[in-house]
C-alpha positions as CSV (number, residue, x, y, z in Angstrom):
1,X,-7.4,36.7,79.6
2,X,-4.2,34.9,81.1
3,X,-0.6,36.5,81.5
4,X,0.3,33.7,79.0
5,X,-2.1,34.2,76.6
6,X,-1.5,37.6,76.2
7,X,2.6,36.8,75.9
8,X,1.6,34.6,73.3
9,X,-0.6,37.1,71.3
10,X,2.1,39.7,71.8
11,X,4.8,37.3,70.7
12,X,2.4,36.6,67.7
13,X,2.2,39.8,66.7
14,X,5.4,41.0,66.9
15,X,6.8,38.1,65.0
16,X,4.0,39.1,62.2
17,X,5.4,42.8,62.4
18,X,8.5,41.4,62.0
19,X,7.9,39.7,59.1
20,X,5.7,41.9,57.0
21,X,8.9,44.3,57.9
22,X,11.3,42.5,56.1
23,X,9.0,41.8,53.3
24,X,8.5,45.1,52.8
25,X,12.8,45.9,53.2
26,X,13.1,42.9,50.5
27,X,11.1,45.1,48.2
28,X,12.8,47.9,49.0
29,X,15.9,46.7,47.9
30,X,14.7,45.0,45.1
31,X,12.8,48.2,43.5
32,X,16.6,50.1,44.1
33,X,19.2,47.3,43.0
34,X,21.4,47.4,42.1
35,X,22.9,50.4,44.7
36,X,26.6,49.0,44.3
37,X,28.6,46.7,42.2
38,X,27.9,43.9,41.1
39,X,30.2,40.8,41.5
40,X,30.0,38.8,37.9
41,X,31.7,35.3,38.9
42,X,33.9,33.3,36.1
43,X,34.6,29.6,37.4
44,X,37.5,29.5,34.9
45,X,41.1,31.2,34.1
46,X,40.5,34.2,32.2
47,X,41.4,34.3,28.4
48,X,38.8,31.4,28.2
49,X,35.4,31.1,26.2
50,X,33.5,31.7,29.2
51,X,36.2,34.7,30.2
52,X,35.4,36.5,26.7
53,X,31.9,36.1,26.7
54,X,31.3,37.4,30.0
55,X,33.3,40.4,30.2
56,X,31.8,41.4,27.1
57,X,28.0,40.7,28.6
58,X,29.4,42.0,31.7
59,X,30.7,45.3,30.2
60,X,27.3,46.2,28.4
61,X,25.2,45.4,31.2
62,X,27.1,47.9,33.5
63,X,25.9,50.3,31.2
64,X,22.6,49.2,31.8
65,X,22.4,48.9,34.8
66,X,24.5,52.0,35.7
67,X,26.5,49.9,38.4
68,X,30.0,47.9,37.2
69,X,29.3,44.1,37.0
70,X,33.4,43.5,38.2
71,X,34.4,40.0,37.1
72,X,36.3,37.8,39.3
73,X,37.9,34.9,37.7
74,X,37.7,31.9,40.5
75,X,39.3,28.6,38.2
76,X,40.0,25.3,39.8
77,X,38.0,21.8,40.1
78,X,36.3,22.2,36.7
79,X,34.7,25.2,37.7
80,X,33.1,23.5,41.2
81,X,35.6,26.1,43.1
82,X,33.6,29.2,41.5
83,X,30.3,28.0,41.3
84,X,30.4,27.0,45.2
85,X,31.6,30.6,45.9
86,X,28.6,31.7,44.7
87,X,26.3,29.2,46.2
88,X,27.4,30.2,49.4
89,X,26.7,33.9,48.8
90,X,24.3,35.9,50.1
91,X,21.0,35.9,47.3
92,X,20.7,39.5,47.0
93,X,22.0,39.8,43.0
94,X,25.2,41.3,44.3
95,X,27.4,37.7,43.4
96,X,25.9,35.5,40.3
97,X,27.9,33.3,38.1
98,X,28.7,32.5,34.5
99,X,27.8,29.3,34.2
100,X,28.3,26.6,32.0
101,X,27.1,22.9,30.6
102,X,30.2,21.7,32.3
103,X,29.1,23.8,35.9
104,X,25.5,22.6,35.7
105,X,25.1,19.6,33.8
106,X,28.2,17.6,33.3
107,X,30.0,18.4,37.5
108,X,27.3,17.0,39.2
109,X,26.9,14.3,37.0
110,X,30.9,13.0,36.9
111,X,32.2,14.8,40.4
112,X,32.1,11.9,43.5
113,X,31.6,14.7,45.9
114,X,28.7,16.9,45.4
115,X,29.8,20.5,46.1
116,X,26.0,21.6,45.4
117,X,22.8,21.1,43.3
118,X,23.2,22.2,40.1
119,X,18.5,23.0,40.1
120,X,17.9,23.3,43.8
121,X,20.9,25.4,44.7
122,X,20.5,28.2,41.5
123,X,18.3,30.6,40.3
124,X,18.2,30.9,36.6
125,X,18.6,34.5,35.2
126,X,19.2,33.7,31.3
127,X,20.7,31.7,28.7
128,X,22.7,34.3,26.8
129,X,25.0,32.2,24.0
130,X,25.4,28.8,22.3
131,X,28.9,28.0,21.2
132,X,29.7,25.0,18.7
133,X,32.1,22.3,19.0
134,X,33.6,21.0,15.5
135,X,35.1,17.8,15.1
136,X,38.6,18.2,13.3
137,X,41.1,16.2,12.1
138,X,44.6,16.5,11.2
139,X,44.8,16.8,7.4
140,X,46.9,13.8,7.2
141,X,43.9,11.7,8.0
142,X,42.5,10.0,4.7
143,X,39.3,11.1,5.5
144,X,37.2,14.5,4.2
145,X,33.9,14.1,5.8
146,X,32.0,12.3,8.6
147,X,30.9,9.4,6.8
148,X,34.7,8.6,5.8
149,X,35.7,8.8,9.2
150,X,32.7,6.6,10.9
151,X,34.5,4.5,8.4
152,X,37.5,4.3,8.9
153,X,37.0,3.6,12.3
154,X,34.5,1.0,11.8
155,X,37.5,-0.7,9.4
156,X,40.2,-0.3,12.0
157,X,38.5,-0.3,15.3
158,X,40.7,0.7,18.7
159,X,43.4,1.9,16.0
160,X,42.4,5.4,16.3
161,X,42.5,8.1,19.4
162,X,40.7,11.8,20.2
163,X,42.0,14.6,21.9
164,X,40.0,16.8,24.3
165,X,40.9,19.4,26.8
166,X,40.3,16.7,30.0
167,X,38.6,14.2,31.5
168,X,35.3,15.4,32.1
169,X,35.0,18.3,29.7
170,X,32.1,19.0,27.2
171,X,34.2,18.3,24.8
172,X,35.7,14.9,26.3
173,X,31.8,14.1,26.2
174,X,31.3,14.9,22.4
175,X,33.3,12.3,21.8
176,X,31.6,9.9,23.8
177,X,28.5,11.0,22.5
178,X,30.3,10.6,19.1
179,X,31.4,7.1,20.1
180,X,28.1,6.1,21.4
181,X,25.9,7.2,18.5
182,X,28.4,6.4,15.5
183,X,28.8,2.9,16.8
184,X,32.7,3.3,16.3
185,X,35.6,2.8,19.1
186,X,37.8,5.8,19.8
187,X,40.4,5.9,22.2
188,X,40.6,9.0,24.4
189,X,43.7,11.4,25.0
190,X,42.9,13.4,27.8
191,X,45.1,17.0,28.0
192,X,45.4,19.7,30.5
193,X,43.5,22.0,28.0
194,X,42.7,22.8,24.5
195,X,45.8,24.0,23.9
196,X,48.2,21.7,24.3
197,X,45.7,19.2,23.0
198,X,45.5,21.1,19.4
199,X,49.1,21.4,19.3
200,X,49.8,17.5,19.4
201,X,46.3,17.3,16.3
202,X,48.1,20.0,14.3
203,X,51.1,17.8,14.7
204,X,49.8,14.6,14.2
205,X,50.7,12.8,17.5
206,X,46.4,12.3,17.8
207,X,44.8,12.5,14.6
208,X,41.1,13.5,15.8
209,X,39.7,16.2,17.9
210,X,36.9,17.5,19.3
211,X,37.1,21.4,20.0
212,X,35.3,24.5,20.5
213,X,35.0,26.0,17.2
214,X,36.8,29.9,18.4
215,X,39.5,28.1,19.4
216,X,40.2,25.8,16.1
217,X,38.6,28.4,13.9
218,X,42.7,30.0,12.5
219,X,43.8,26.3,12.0
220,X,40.9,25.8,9.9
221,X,41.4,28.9,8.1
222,X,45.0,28.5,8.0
223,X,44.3,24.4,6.8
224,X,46.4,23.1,9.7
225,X,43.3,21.2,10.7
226,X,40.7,19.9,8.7
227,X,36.8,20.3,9.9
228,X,34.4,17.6,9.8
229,X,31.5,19.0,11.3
230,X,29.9,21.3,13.9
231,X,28.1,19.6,16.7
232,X,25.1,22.2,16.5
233,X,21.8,21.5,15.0
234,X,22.5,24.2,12.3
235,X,25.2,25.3,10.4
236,X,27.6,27.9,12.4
237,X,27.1,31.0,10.2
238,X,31.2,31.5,10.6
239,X,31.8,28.3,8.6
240,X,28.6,27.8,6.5
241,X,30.5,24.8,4.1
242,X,31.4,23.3,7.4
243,X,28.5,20.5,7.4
244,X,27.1,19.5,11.0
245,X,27.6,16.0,12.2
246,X,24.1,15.9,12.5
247,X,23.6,15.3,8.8
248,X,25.5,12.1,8.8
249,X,24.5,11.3,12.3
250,X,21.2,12.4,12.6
251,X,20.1,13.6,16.2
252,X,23.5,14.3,17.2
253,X,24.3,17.8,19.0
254,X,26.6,19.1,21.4
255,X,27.5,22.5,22.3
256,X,29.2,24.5,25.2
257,X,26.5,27.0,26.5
258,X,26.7,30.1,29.0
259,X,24.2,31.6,31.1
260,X,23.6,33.7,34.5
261,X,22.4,32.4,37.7
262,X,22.5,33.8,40.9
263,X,22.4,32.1,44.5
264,X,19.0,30.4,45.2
265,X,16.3,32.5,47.1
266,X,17.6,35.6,45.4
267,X,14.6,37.9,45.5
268,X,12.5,37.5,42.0
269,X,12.4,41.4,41.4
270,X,16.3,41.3,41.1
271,X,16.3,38.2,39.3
272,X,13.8,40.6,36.7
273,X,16.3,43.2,36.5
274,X,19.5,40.9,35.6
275,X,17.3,39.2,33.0
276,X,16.2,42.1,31.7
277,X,19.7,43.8,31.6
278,X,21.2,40.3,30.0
279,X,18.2,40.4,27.3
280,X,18.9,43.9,26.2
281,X,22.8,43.7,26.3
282,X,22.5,40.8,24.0
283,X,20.8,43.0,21.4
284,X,23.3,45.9,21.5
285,X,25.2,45.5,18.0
286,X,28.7,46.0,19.3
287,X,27.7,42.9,21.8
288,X,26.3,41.3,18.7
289,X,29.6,41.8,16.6
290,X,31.7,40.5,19.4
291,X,29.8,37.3,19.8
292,X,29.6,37.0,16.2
293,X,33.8,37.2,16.1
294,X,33.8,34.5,18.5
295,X,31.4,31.8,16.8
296,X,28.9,32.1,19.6
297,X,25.3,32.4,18.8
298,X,23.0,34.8,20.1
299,X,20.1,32.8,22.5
300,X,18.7,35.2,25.6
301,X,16.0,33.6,27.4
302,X,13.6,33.5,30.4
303,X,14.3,32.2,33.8
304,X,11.8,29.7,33.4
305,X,13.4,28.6,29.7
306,X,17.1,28.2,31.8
307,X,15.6,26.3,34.4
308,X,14.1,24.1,31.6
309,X,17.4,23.8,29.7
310,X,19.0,23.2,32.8
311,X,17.2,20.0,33.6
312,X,17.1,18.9,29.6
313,X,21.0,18.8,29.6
314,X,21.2,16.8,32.7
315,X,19.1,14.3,31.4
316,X,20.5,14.5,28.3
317,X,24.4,13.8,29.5
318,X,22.9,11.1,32.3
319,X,23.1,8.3,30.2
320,X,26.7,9.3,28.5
321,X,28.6,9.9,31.7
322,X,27.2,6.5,33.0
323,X,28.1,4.2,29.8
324,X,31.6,5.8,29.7
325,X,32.0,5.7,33.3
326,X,33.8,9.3,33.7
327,X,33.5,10.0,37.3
328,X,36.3,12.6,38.9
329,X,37.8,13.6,42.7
């Protein structure tokens, strides 16, 4: 046999060694994670939806897991600043991310620069909470249900405006969906966030309003805002004589949703554990209290079933960014 044939074979083999070595150190790791902390990634300010509902997840699953999940809040961009952190981090299940609909199905459909790919770039953990949107009105407004307001609008069309927390946002989109399916012309009022947007409804300076239902839930107690409808399939159990929109409009539904994902190529083993941690801190009754205080329904799901939902959103909100022609810097 030849000098170079036996380089070659050597070269071979080694590589081999090589490999099988760091399959078996990926398992390894996997069978002991997680040895350390865990970096839980929130794309937005905290004091948010998304804030809440993951330091509560994050809190049980430290106790699960019996390493701290530490949350690092990372706003800016819509939540494109976070979410590219953690594309960029190592896959090991040490950094994942809270995501959203607005991180993984609305950015990459209204951002003109691509800061990643919200299937390619992600591996699903789990879908852990559903949280309505309600249409409200200011109770000025001569209407008292969904049918009075589709209307009104139809009677008066480019009279009336909508409030939302920004260009872009789920819930700028629910009212494009709104729009879109209702057949009615609104005009939109874009704010730097909820708040400032429910102070000018609640004072009448934009009569309409689509919100997430924790954060309009004490002016609907408190009847400085009126509710039309959730934008859920079913009732919210918070507000059962709150109809859904869905009654009058059938087939609508909207909804801000959270869920885990970690960097793509993140070991599967790990990706088993989180899942399995997220799945059983979603069944713990203080967890399950908390959520219930905040309006957010319960969901948990497989990997496979976030990948899935993943996709279904973005081809749901395709066709709605591109007839109302948001598209952001």
């Amino acid at each position: 046999m030849s000098l170079s044939a036996i380089t070659r074979r050597a070269s071979l083999a080694l590589g081999l060694s090589l490999l099988a070595a760091s399959a078996l150190g990926g398992a390894a790791q996997a069978q002991t994670f997680p040895e350390r902390p865990v970096t839980l990634v929130i794309p937005f300010a905290a004091g948010g939806s998304t804030d809440v509902v993951g330091r509560v997840i994050a809190n049980k699953m430290s106790d699960i897991l019996g390493q701290q999940i530490v949350v690092q809040n990372v706003g800016g961009a819509g939540g494109s600043l976070g979410t590219g952190n953690v594309v960029r981090a190592d896959p090991d299940g040490y950094t994942i991310l809270m995501g959203t609909v607005a991180t993984h199905a609305l950015n990459p459909l209204i951002l003109k620069t691509k800061p990643y790919d919200a299937e390619k770039d992600f591996a699903p953990i789990s879908l852990l909470v559903i949280v309505p949107n309600v249409l409200v009105v200011n109770p000025e407004l001569p209407v008292k249900n969904v049918k009075e307001l589709v209307d009104l609008l139809k009677a008066n069309p480019d009279k009336y405006s909508y409030a939302s927390s920004g260009n872009g946002t789920p819930l700028h989109l629910s009212g494009e969906l709104f729009k879109a399916m209702a057949g009615v012309s609104l005009q939109h009022i874009p704010y730097k966030g909820a708040g400032p947007a429910l102070n000018d409804v609640v004072g009448n300076q934009v009569p309409i309003m689509f919100d997430n239902l924790p954060s309009s839930s004490s002016h609907m107690k408190g009847g400085t805002l009126r509710a039309l409808g959730v934008t859920t399939k079913e009732r919210a159990p918070s507000f059962p004589d709150v109809p859904t929109i869905a009654e009058t409009i059938p087939g609508y539904e909207t909804y801000t949703w959270n869920a885990l994902f970690a960097p793509a190529g993140t070991p599967p083993e790990i990706i088993a554990t989180l899942n399995k941690a997220a799945n059983e801190a979603m069944k713990d009754p203080v967890v399950i209290g908390r959520m219930e205080e905040f309006s957010a329904d319960i969901v948990g799901s497989t990997p496979e079933e976030l990948g899935a939902h993943v996709k279904a959103e973005i081809a749901k909100w395709t066709p709605v960014v591109k007839d109302a022609n948001v598209q952001m810097d």
